[in-house]
C-alpha atoms as one frame of an Amber mdcrd trajectory, in Angstrom:
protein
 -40.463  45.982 -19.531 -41.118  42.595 -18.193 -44.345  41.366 -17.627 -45.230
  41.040 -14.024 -45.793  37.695 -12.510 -49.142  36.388 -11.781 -50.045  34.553
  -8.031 -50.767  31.305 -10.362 -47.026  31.279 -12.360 -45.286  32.387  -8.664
 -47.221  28.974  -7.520 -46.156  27.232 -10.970 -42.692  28.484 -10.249 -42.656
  27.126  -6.614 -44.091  23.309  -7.361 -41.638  23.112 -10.170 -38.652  23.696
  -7.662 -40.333  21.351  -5.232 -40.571  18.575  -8.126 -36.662  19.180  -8.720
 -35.625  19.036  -4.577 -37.943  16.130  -4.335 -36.479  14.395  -7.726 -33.018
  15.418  -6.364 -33.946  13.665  -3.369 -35.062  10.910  -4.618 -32.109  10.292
  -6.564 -29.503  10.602  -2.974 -31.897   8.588  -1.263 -31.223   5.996  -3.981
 -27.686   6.332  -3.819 -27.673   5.656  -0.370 -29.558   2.435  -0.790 -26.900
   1.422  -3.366 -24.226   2.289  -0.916 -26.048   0.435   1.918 -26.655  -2.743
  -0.216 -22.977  -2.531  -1.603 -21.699  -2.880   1.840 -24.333  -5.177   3.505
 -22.910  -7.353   0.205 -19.408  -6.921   1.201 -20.467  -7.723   4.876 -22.360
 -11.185   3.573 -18.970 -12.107   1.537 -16.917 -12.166   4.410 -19.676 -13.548
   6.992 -21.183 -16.059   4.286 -18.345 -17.288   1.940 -15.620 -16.654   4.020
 -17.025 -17.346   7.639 -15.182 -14.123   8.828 -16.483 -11.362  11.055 -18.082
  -9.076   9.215 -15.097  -6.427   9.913 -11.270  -7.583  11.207 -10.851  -7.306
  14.612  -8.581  -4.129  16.090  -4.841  -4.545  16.385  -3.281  -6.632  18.758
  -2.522  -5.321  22.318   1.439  -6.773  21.719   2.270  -4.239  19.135   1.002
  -1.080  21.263   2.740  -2.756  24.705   5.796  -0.895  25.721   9.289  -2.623
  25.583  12.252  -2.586  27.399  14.160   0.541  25.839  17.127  -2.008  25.424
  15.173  -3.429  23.288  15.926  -3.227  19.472  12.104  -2.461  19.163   9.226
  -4.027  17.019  10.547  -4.820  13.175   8.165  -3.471  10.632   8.019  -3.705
   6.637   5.908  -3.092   3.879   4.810  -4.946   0.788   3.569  -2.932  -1.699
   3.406  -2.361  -5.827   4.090  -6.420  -6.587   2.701  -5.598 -10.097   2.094
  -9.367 -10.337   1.074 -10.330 -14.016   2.794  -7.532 -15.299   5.642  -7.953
 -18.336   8.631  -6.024 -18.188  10.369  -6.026 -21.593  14.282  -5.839 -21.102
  14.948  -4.231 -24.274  12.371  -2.036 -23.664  13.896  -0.444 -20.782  17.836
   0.009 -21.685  17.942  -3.311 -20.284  18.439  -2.387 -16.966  14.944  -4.803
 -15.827  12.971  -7.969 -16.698   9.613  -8.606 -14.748   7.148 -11.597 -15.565
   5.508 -13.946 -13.072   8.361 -16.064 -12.898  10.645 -13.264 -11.603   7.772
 -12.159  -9.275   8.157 -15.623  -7.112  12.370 -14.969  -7.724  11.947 -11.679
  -6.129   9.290 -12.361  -3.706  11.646 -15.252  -2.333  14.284 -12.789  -2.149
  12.252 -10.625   0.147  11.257 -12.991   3.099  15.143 -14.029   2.632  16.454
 -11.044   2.892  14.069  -9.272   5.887  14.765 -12.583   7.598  18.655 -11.922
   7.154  18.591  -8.101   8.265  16.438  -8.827  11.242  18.361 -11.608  12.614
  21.990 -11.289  11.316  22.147  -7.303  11.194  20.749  -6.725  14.554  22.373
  -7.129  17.974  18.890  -7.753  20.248  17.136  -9.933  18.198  14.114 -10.893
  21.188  10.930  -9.268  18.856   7.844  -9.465  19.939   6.616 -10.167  16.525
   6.277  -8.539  12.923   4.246  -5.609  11.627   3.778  -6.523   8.190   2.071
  -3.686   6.372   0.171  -4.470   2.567   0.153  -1.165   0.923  -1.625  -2.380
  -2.654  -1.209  -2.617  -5.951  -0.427  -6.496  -5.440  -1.299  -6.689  -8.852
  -0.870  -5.043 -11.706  -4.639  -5.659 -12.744  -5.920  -4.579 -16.874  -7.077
  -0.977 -16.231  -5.054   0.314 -19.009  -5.219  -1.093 -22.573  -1.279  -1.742
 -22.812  -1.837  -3.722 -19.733  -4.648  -6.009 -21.045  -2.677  -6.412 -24.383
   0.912  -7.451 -22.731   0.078  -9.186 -18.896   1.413 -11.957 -18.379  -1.395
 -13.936 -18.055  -4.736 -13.105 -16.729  -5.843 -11.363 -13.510  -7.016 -14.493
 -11.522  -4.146 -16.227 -12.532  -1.597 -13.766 -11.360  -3.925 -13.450  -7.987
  -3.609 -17.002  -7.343   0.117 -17.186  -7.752   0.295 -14.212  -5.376  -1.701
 -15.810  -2.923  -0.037 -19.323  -2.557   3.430 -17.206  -2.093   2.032 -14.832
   0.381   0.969 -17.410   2.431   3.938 -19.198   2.186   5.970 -15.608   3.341
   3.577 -15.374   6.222   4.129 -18.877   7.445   7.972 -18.532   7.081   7.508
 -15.364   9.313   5.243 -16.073  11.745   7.422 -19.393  12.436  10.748 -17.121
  13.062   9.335 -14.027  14.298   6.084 -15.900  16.267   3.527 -13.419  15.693
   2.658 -11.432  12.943   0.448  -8.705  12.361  -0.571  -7.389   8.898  -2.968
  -3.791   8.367  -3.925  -4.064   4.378  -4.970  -1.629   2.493  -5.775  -1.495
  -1.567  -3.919   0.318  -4.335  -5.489   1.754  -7.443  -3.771  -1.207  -9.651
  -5.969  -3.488  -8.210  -9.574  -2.016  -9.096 -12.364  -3.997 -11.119 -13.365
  -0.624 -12.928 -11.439   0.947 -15.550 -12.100   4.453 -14.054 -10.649   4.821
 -10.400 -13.982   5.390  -8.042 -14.255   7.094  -4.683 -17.790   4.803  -3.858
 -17.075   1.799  -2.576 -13.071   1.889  -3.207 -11.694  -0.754  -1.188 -14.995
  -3.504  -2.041 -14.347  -2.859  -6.132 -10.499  -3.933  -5.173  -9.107  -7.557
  -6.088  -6.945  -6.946  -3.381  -9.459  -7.036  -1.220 -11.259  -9.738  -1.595
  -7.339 -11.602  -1.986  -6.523 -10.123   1.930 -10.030 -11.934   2.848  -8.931
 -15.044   1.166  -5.315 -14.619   3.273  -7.474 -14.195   6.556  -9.407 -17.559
   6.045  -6.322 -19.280   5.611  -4.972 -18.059   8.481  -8.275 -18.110  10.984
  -7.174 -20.461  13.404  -4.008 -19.445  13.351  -3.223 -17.583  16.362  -0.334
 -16.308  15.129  -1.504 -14.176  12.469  -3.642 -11.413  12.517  -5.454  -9.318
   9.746  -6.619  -5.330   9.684  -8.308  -5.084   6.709 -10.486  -1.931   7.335
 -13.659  -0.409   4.915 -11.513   2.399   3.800  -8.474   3.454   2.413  -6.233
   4.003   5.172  -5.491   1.896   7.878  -4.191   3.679  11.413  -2.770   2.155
  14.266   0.195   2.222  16.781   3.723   0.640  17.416   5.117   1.058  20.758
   3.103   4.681  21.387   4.230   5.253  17.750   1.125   6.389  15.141   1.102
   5.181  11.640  -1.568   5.874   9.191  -1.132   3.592   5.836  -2.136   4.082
   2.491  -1.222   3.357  -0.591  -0.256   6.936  -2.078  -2.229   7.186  -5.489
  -4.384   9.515  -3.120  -2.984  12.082  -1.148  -4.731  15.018  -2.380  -2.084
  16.703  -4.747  -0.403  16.956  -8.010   2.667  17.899  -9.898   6.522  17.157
  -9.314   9.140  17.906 -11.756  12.641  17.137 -13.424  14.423  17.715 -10.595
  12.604  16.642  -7.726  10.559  14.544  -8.681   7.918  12.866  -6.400   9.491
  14.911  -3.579   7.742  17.928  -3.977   3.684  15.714  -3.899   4.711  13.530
  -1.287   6.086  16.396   0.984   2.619  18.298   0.490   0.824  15.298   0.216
   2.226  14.369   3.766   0.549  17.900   5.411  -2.429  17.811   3.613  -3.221
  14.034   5.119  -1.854  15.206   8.819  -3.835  18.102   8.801  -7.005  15.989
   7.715  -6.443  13.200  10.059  -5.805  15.458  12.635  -9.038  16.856  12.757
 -11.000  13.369  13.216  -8.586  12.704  16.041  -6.046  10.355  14.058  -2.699
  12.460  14.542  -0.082  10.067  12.931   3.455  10.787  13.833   4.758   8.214
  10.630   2.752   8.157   6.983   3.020   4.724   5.026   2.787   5.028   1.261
   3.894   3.037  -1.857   2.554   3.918  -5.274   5.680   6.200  -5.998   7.877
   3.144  -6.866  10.827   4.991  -5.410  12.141   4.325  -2.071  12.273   7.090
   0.799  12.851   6.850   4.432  11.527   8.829   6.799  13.146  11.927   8.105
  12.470  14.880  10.193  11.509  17.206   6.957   9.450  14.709   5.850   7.359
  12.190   8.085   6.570   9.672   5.482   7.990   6.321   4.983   7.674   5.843
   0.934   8.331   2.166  -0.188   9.784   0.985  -3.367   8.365  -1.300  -6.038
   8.620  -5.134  -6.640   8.360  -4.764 -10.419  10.899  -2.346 -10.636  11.841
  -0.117 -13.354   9.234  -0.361 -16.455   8.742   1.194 -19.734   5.873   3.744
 -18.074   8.710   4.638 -15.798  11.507   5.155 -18.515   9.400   6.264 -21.180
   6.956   8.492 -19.496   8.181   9.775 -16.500  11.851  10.024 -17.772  12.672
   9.383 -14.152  16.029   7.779 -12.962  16.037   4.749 -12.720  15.641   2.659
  -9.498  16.388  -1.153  -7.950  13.408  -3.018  -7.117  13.396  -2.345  -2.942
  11.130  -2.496  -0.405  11.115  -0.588   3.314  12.048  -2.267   6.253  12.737
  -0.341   9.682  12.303  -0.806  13.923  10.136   1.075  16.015  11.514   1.633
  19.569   9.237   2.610  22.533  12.109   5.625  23.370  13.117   6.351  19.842
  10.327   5.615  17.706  11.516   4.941  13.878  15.184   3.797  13.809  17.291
   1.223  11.707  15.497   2.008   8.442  16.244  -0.630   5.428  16.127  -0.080
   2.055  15.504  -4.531   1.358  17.369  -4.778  -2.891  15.291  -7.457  -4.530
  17.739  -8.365  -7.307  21.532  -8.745  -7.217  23.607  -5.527  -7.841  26.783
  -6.152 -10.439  29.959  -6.548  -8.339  33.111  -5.230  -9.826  36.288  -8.030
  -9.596  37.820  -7.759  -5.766  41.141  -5.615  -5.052  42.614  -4.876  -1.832
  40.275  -3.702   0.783  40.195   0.063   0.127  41.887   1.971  -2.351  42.455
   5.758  -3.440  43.852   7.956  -5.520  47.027   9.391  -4.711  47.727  11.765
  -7.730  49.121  15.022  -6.442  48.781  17.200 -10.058
């Protein structure tokens, strides 16, 4: 039989719990100050270094003004999972890819040429009000992995400030043809300082951060350009009454995919689990942004997500790992119309595809066994 408890141990018992709530305490009140001073930091950066507004302004009225519906509509695009720095090692990957910095530049040449080329030779109304040009992270391919470290090429800064001089050449080439451009950015998981991905303070523990502030100074006066660079992980606004909520995809609340499917089955679950999230804080989205998969997707009715494609393009984590098929280094381009909504989506190829040695026009096979 027990021994029955005394009024003096029922008091001992009750100060002891009172020590652990107020220790327990203590310790959230001190995470809170962390928090607190993390972001007051993150605030002084931008107001300090940078002389920026402490947080980027709300998007432009142009993109959420209605068009004529004869319009072709607003053009939009992604850039996403650059992987700059990272080494691609041909005959490491059936030599179907090579990526170093030097094809970076190649390919990120290739896409301001070739979004300039679909929006203007491919498109019969070509009076836009301007460009939405999304930056879905994982700019860089960063060291949070050991075979990373051991076979960049070249360190993280370096492959940051590469990055930045051509980005801000792109933006200048489009905001001169295209007159205004607007860009939401948001950071990938490549991109962290810490080794171990963190939910606290995500987006200020990001190069990529810190690289879309660096992008927004350069671009202050001009009128032309404007930045979204919000304090989380998604970024939400509207197109022509159309909702988008970007992200980059490393973080949509599921698992799994197989053989068959592949990224299908996460992104299609993925895709509720955010709506019905966002929905609930009043941020219904009729069109998800994502990268991170490397594989390109348009949107559809069974699934509305827009998933971009990769820069870097197929690498050995991709052949070796994930035994997935592989895939051309592509990134999403597409219109939103005021009556339609998403229409005229682009899948933008990066490299040049092998053409087989011209014959007539069409041919067929006419074998009747």
């Amino acid at each position: 039989m027990a021994p029955t408890k005394t009024d003096k141990d029922r008091l001992r018992d009750a100060e002891e719990i009172i020590r652990q709530k107020q220790a327990r305490l203590t310790l959230v009140e001190r995470e809170i100050k962390l928090i607190q001073r993390d972001n007051d930091a993150a605030a002084k950066i931008r107001r300090e270094i940078y002389d920026l507004k402490e947080t980027t302004a709300e998007p432009p009225v142009w993109i959420s003004r209605l068009r004529d519906p004869k319009s072709s509509g607003v053009p939009c695009a992604i850039l996403s999972d650059v992987h700059m720095g990272e080494r691609v090692d041909r005959n490491q990957v059936g030599g179907v890819n090579i990526f170093n910095r030097p094809v970076g530049k190649r390919r990120l040449h290739s896409w301001a040429e070739v979004l300039l080329d679909l929006s203007y030779n491919h498109m019969v109304n070509t009076d836009y009000p301007g460009l939405v040009l999304a930056f879905g992270g994982d700019m860089i391919t960063g060291n949070i992995h050991d075979e990373l470290r051991e076979t960049n090429d070249g360190p993280v800064q370096l492959a940051l400030l590469e990055l930045q001089e051509h980005l801000i050449a792109a933006i200048t080439l489009l905001a001169d043809k295209f007159g205004r451009v607007f860009l939401p950015c948001v950071v990938g998981n490549h991109g962290r300082e810490t080794l171990k991905k963190r939910a606290k303070n995500r987006v200020y523990t990001s190069y990529e951060w810190n690289l879309y502030c660096q992008l927004e100074l350069y671009f202050k006066n001009d009128k032309r350009v404007q930045f979204f660079i919000p304090e989380e992980t998604d970024a939400y606004f509207t197109v022509q009454g159309h909702r988008y909520l970007l992200t980059h995809g490393d973080d949509l609340g599921v698992k799994g995919g197989d053989g068959i499917i592949g990224a299908l089955g996460p992104i299609a679950r993925g895709t509720m689990k955010v709506g019905n999230q966002q929905k609930q804080i009043g941020r219904d989205f009729d069109t998800l942004l994502i990268g991170h998969y490397h594989t390109y997707l348009p949107r559809s009715e069974a699934a509305h997500v827009i998933v971009n494609g990769c820069v870097v393009g197929y690498n050995e984590f991709a052949h070796i790992t994930l035994r997935v098929p592989y895939s051309r280094p592509t990134q999403a381009l597409w219109f939103t119309h005021p009556r339609y909504g998403v229409t005229c989506q682009w899948p933008m190829y990066l490299d040049k595809l092998p053409r087989p040695k011209a014959t007539d026009w069409v041919t067929w096979n006419d074998r009747r066994d």
